[in-house]
C-alpha positions in Angstrom: -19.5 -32.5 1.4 -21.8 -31.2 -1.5 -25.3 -29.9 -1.2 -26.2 -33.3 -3.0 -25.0 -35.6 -1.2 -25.2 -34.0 2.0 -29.4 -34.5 1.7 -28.9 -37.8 0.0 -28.0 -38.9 3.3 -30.5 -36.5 5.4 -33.0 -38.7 2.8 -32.1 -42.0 3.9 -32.3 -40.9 7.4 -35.7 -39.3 7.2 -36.5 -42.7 5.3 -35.9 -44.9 8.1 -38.2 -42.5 10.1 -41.1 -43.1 7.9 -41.1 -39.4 7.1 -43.9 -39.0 4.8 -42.1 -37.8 1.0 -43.9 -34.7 1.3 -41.5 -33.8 4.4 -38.2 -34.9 2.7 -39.3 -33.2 -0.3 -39.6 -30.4 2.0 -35.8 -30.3 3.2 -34.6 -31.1 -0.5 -36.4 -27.6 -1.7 -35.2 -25.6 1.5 -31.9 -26.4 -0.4 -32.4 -25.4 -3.5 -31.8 -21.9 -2.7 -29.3 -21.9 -1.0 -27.3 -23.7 -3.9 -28.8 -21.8 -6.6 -27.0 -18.9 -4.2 -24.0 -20.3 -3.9 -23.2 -20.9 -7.7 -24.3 -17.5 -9.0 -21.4 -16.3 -6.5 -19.0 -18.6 -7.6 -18.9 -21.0 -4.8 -18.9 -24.7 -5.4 -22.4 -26.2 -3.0 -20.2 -27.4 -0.1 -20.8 -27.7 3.4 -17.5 -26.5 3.8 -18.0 -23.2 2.0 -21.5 -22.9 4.6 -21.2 -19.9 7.0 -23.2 -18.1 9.2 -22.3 -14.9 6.9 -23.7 -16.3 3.7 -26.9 -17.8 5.2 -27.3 -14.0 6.3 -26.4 -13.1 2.9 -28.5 -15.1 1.6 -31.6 -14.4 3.6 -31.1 -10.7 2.3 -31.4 -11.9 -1.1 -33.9 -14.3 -0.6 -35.9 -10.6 0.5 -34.9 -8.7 -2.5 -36.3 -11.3 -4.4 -39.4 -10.7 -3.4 -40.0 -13.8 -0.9 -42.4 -13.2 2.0 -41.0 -13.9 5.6 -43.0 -17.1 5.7 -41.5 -18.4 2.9 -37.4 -17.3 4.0 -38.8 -18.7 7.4 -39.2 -21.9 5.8 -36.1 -22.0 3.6 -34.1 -21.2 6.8 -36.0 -23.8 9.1 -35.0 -26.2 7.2 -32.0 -25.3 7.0 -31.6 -25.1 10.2 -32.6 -28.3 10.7 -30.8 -30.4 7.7 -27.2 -28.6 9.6 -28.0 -29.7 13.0 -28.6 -33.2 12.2 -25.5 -33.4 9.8 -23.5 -32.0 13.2 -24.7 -34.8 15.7 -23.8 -37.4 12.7 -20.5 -35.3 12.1 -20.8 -35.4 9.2 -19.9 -31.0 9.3 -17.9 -29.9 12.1 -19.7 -26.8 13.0 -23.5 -26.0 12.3 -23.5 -22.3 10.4 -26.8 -22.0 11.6 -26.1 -22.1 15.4 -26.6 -18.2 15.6 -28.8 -17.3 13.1 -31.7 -15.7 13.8 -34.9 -16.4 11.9 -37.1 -13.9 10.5 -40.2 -12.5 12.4 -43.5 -14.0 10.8 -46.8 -12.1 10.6 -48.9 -12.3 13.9 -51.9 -12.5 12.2 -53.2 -16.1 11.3 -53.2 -17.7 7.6 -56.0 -17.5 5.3 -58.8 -19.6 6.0 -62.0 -19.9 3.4 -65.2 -18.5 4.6 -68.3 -20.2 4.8 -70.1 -17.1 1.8 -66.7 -18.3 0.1 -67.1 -22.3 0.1 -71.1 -21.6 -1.0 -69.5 -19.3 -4.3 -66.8 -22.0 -4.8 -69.7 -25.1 -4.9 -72.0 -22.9 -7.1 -69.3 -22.5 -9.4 -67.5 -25.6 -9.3 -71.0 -27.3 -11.0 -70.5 -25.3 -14.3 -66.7 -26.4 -14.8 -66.2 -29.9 -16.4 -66.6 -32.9 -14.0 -68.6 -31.1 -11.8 -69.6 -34.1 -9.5 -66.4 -34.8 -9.1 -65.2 -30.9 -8.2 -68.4 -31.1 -5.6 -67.3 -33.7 -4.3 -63.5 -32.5 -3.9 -65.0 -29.4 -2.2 -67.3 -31.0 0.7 -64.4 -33.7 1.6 -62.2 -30.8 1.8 -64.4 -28.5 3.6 -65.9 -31.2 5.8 -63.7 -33.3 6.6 -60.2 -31.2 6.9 -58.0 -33.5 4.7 -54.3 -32.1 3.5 -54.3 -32.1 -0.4 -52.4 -35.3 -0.7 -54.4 -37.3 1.8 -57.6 -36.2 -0.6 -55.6 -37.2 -4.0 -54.3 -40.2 -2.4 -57.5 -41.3 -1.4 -59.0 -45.0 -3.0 -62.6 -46.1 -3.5 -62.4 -48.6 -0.5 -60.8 -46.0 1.8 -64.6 -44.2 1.8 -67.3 -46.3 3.8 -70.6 -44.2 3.3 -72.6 -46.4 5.0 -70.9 -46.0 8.4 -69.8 -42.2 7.6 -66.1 -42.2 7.6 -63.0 -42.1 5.5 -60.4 -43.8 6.3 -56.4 -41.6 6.2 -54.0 -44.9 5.3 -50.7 -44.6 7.2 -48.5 -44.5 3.9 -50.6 -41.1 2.9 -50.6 -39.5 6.4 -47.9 -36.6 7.5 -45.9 -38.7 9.8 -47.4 -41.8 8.5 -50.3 -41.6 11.0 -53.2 -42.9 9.9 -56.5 -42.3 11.1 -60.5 -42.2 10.5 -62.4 -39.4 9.5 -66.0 -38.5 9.8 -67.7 -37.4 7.1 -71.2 -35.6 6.8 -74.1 -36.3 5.2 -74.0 -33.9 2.1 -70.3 -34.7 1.6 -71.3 -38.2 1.4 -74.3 -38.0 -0.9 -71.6 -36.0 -3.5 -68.6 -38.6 -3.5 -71.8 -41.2 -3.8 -73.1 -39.2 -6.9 -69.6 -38.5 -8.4 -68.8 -42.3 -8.0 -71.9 -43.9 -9.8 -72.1 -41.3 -12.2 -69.2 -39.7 -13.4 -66.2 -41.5 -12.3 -64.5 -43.3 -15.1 -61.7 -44.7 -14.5 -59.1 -44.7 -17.6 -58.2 -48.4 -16.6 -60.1 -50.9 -14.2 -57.1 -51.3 -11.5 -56.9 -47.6 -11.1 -58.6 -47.4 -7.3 -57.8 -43.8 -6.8 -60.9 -42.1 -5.9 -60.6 -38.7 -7.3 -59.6 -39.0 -11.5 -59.0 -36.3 -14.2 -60.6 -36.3 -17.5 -58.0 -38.8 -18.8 -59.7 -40.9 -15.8 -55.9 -40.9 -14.1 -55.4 -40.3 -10.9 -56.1 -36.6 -10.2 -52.7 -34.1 -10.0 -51.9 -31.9 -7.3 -51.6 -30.0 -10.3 -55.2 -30.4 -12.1 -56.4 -29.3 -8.3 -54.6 -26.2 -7.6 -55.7 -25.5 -11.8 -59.3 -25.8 -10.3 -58.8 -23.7 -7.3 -57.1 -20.9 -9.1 -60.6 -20.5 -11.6 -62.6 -21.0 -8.6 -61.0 -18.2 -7.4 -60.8 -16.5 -10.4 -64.3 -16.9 -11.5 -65.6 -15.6 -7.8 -62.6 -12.7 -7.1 -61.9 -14.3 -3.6 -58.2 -14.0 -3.0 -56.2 -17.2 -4.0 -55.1 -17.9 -0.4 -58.0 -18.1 0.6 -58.7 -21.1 -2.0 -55.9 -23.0 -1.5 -56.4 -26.6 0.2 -54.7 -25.6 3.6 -57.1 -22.7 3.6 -59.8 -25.3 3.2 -58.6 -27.1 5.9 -58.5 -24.2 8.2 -61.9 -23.4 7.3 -63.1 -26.6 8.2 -61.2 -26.5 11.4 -62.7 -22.7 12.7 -66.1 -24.1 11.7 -66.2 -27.1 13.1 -64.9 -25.4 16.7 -68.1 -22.7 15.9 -70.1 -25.1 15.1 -69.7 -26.7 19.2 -66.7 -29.3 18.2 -64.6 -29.7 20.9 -60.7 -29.7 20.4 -59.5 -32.9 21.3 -62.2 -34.4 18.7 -60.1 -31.7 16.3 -56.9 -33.1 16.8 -58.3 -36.4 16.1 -60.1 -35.6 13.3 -57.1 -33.5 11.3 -54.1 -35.7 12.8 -52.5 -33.2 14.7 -49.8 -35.1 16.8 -50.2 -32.7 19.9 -53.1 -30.6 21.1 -51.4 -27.4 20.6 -51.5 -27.4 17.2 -54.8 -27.9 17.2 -55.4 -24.8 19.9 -54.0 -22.3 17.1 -57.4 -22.3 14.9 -58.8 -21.0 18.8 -56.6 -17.4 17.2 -59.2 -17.6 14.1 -62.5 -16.8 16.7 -62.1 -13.4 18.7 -65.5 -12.6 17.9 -66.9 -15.8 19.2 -64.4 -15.5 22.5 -65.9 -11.9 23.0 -69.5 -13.2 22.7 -68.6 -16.4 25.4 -67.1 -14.0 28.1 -69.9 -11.5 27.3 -72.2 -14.5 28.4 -70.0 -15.9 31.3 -68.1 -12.9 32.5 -67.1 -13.1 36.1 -67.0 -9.1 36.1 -70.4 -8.1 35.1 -71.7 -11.2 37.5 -70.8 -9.6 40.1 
């Protein structure tokens, strides 16, 4: 079966699940590669052609590239999981990826954006054009831990400032679980300035919240533009200004701040508490000063 039609199929399927199109994009680009692979050696995209050797193969290419293990982790996971699922509908007869071993990731946790980092980023963002708008991008990212498309998909009527929360719709949500957000005082009074005074919408239907200055619906495009020259204009590292790294940011502070985690995994939509606990890997130094205040040892 080709490459094509194998995830045409894997679509449907992920479809019916109400995957959100961000996670079957996600499995169409983990293919890519290994397509791309396949034809520079000569070999038609077929699951037939698929073995455990050439994913090998390919993973060493994948490294000569230049690819860091995160990414070949990715590619690989799924993979991995596209050929297990076309096994238990038999639609292969053998999954290639049975034995393959994954690639070691980094131990150390992703970038998140610092608090001396989100103060350069605001006082910046104010001298670029729209800059209600781009303050207002910045708090609701910062304080309210949104995933980039949950932000860009948000609509006017989805924010209620009066009662302090935004609401996630279902059909924007990873998963398709929607949810309510809190949101703070300062983030509100900047999505209440950018709305009266700046936001101009290129047509009256268009309800999408955050607009470009055509007055479309904002990109993910125009916002990683706007985080690369915030990053640019205030030499912090692009990773670190990327909209996960906003959302991890919002996550370590909110647990230094005295948030509790099952609030957390409310608040970002996590589906199970333990992926909420990995942001507890971003605060040694707050561990260390909690055991320095209740050690057992030096109570003794």
């Amino acid at each position: 079966m080709h490459l094509d039609r194998l995830h045409a199929i894997h679509r449907r399927h992920l479809a019916a699940l109400r995957r959100s199109p961000p996670t079957i994009e996600f499995y169409r680009q983990s293919l890519i590669p290994l397509e791309r692979f396949m034809v520079a050696r000569g070999l038609e995209p077929d699951t037939d052609h698929v073995t455990r050797l050439l994913l090998l193969e390919l993973q060493e290419h994948l490294e000569v590239q230049g690819l860091q293990a995160g990414g070949i982790h990715a590619v690989l996971r799924g993979l991995r999981a596209t050929f297990r699922w076309a096994l238990e509908e038999e639609l292969i007869g053998e999954d290639p990826t049975k034995r393959l071993r994954m690639p070691s990731l980094p131990r150390e946790a992703p970038p998140a954006i610092q608090p001396d980092e989100v103060a350069a980023c605001l006082k910046t963002a104010v001298t670029l054009p729209q800059p209600l708008r781009n303050r207002g991008i910045l708090l609701c990212l910062y304080d309210c831990g949104l995933r980039m498309g949950e932000l860009l998909a948000l609509e006017v009527g989805d924010v209620d400032l009066e009662t302090g929360v935004i609401r996630v719709r279902a059909e924007t949500a990873k998963r398709e679980k929607g949810r309510v957000v809190p949101v703070g005082i300062k983030a509100s009074r900047a999505i209440s300035n950018y709305e009266r005074r700046e936001r101009r919408p290129a047509v009256g239907h268009i309800q999408t919240l955050f607009l470009s200055r055509t007055g479309e619906p904002m990109t993910k495009g125009v916002l990683t533009h706007l985080m690369y020259r915030l990053s640019a204009a205030n030499a912090i590292p692009r990773s670190h200004t990327a909209p996960h790294a906003w959302r991890r940011g919002f996550a370590v502070q909110y647990l230094r701040g005295g948030g509790d985690m099952f609030s957390l995994q409310q608040i970002l939509g996590h589906s199970s508490l333990d992926m909420s606990r990995r942001y507890v890997a971003y605060l040694p130094a707050d561990l260390q000063r909690q055991h320095l205040r209740a050690s057992p040892g030096d109570r003794l």
